[in-house]
Structure formats: C-alpha cells, structure tokens
C-alpha positions in Angstrom: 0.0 0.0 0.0 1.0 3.7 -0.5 0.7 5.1 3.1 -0.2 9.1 4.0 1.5 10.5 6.6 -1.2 11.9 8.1 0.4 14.1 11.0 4.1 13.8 12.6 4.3 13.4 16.1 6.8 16.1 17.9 10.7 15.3 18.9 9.2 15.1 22.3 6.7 12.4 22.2 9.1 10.3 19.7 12.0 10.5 22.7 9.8 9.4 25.4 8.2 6.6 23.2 4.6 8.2 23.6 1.6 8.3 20.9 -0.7 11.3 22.0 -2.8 12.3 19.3 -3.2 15.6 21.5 0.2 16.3 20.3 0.5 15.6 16.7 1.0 18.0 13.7 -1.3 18.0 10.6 1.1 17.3 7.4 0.0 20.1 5.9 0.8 19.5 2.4 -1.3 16.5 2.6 -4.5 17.9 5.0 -6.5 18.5 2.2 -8.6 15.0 1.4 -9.2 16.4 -2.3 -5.1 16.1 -2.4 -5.1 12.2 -1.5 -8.0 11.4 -3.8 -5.9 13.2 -6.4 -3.2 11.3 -6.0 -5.3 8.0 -5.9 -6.7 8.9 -9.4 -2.9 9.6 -10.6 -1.6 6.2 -9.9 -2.0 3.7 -12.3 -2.2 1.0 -10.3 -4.1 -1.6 -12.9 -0.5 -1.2 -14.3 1.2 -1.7 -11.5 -0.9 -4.8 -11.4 -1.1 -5.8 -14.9 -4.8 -6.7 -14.5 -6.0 -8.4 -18.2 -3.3 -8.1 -20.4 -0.6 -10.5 -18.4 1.9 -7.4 -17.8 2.8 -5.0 -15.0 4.8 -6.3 -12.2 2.4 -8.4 -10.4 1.7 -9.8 -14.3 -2.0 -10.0 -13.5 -1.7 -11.9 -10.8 -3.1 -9.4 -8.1 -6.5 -7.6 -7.6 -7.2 -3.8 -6.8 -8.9 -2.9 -3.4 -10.7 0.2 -2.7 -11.4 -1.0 1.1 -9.5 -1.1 4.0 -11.1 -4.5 4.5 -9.1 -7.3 2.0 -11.2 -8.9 -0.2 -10.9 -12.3 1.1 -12.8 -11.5 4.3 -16.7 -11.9 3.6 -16.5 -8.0 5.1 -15.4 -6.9 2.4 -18.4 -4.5 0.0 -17.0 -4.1 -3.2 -19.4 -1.6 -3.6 -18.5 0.9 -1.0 -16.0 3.6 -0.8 -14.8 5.6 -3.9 -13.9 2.9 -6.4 -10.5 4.8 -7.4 -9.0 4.2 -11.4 -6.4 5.7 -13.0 -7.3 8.8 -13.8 -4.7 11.3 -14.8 -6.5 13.9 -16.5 -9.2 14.1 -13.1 -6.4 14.6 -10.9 -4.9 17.2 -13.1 -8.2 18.7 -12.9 -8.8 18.3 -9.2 -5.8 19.9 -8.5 -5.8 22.3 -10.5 -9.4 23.4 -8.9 -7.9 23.0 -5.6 -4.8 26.0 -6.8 -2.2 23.5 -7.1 -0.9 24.9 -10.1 2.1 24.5 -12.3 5.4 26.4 -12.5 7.4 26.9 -15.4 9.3 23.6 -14.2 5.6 21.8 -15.0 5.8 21.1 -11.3 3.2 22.5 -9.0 2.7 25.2 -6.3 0.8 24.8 -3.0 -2.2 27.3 -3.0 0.6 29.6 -1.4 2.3 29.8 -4.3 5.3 27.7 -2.4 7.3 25.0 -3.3 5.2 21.8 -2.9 7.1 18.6 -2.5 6.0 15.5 -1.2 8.8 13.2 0.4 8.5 9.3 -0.7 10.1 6.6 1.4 10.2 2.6 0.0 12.0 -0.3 2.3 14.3 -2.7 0.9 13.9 -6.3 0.8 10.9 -6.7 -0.7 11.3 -6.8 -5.0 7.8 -5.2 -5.6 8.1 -2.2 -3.5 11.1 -1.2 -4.5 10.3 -1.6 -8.4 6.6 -0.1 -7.9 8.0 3.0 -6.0 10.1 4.6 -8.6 7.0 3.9 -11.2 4.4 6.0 -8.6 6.4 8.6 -8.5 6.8 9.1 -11.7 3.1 8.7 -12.1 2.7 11.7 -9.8 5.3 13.5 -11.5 3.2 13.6 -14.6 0.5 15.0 -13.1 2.5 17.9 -12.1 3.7 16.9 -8.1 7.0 16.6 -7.6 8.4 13.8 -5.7 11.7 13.8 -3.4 12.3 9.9 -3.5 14.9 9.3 -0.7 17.0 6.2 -0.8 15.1 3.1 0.4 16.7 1.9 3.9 16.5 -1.9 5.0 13.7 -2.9 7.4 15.4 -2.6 10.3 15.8 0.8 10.0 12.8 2.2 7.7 10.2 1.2 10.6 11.1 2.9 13.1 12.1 6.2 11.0 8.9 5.9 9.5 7.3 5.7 13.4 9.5 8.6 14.3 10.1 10.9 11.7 8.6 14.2 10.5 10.0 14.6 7.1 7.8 11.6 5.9 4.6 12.2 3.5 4.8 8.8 1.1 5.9 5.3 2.2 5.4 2.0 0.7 4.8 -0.9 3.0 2.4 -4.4 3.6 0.7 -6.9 5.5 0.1 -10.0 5.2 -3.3 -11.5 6.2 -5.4 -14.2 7.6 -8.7 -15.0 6.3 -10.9 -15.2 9.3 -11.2 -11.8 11.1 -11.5 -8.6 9.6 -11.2 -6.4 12.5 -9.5 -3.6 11.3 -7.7 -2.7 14.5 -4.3 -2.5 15.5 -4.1 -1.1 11.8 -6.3 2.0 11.7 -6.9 2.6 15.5 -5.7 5.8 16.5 -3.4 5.2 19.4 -3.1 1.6 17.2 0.8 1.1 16.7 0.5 0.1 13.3 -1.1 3.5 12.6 1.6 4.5 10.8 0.1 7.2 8.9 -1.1 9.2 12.7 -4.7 8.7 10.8 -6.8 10.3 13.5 -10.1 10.7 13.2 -12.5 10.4 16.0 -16.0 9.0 14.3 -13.8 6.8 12.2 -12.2 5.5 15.7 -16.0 5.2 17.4 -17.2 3.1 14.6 -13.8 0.8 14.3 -14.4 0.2 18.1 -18.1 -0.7 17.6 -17.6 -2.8 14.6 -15.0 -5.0 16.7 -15.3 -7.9 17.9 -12.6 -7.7 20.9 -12.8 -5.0 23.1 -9.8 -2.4 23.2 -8.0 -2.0 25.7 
C-alpha cells in the first residue's frame, strides 16, 4: 500500500516513546482530502498490477482494493467507498481546482504559491516495493507533483524512522493476512501502533471500536 503520513508526532513524544494524538502536527501538504483522492486517481495501479493483459509487475496476478477490509474477508463490500481508477486527466483537474498549479518547471505550487514537495520513502527487501515505487512517482510527477524519492533503507531501519520521523509524506509498506477476522484494529486505531500514517479521526475510531469484535484495551 501507498501510506499518508497523516500528522508527525513532535521530537518530544518520539523520545519518550509516547503516541498522543493531542500532540500531533497535521502534514499540511497532505490535510487537504481532495489532495489524497488526487493522487489516488494519478496512480495507475491496474499497471502496477497488470490486471487483463498478463503485464505489470504483479503480471496479472493481483486484484485492486478500494477498502481497508481485504477482499478475502466476507466484510469486504466491493461496492462501498470511492472505487478509485487511473485517472490522470481528473487529478490534473482536481488539483488544479484546488490552486495546485504549475510552475514553469511543470511542477506544481501549494495554493501559497510555495514549493510543494512530497517526500517518498520505499524499504528494501521486498522486489515489488522497490520496483513499484520509482513507477508512482513518476506517475505523480506527470500530473505535475513533484516527488523527493529518498534512498530506500532496510527494514530494520525504515520502521522505526517511519514511526519517528517528521520529514515523511509517502511510504510503501504491507501486511500479510489471515482469512478469518476482519477487524481492522491495531491497523487504523488511532493510538493503534500500526497507525503508521497518525490517521486520527474520532468517528472513524467510534465506529472501528463498535464494529469490533474484541474489546480495546
């Protein structure tokens, strides 16, 4: 998956090891929920799949998902949520409408009219990330955002400077899982460790917690 760095924690919090969503910082240049659905429609992930014509790095052999519930768990609704395709002219036009606009460089502006560059980190290790990650980038690039790909770092390492570091807009990362429970926590939970991208969003926390089937602790 291509993660959103929702909000950073602060220096503080990181060195004492705590997660208060009281605390965090919005990533501005990503805040705007227009922005992310943008980006959704500018990568072209049926390619990165190679869904019907045998190609793409996954050579077909791999299926979309608009849901934060896998497909494999009888949870899954393949007809909610924003069923996402690739798009490039409608994310050229939402962000356009939104004042992202292009320089001169054919890269574009924050509404501000300041540099707007979105930091993408990839781990090593793993073949598809680290051939899909150069390939989404330059998807966004074509649509005008400009991407700093930084060097991709071993496991070891990536995880906890992706838990701890403020620099971060983009990463790459995945799960494996089972086919028996769905429950969605420890993954999107707000204080959930796995939360990698600080999502935090109170109803969407109230209805995770009531859709469970363990209680949190």
């Amino acid at each position: 998956l291509l993660g959103f760095k929702h909000n950073h924690r602060t220096g503080e919090d990181v060195e004492s090891g705590d997660i208060k969503p009281e605390n965090w910082i919005p990533n501005e240049k990503l805040a705007d929920p227009k922005v992310r659905q943008a980006i959704a429609w500018a990568v072209n992930r049926e390619g990165l799949v190679g869904e019907g014509h045998g190609q793409g790095l996954l050579h077909g052999h791999g299926q979309l998902i608009n849901s934060p519930i896998a497909v494999q768990f009888p949870a899954y609704d393949p007809d909610a949520g924003i069923q996402y395709e690739y798009d490039p002219e409608k994310a050229e036009e939402m962000l356009d409408e939104l004042g992202y606009v292009k320089g001169d460089d054919g890269f574009r502006v924050d509404p501000d009219g300041n540099e707007w560059v979105l930091n993408m980190h990839y781990p090593l290790g793993n073949p598809l990330r680290e051939r899909s990650a150069p390939l989404i980038a330059s998807d966004l690039e074509k649509v005008g955002i400009k991407v700093n790909l930084e060097q991709p770092m071993e496991m070891s390492v990536y995880v906890p400077d992706l838990t701890a570091n403020n620099d971060w807009d983009l990463y790459l990362i995945g799960w494996n899982l089972g086919s028996g429970d769905a429950d969605p926590l420890g993954l999107w939970g707000i204080k959930d460790a796995y939360n990698f991208g600080r999502w935090n969003n109170a109803e969407s926390d109230k209805l995770i917690g009531s859709a469970s089937v363990r209680e949190r602790v």
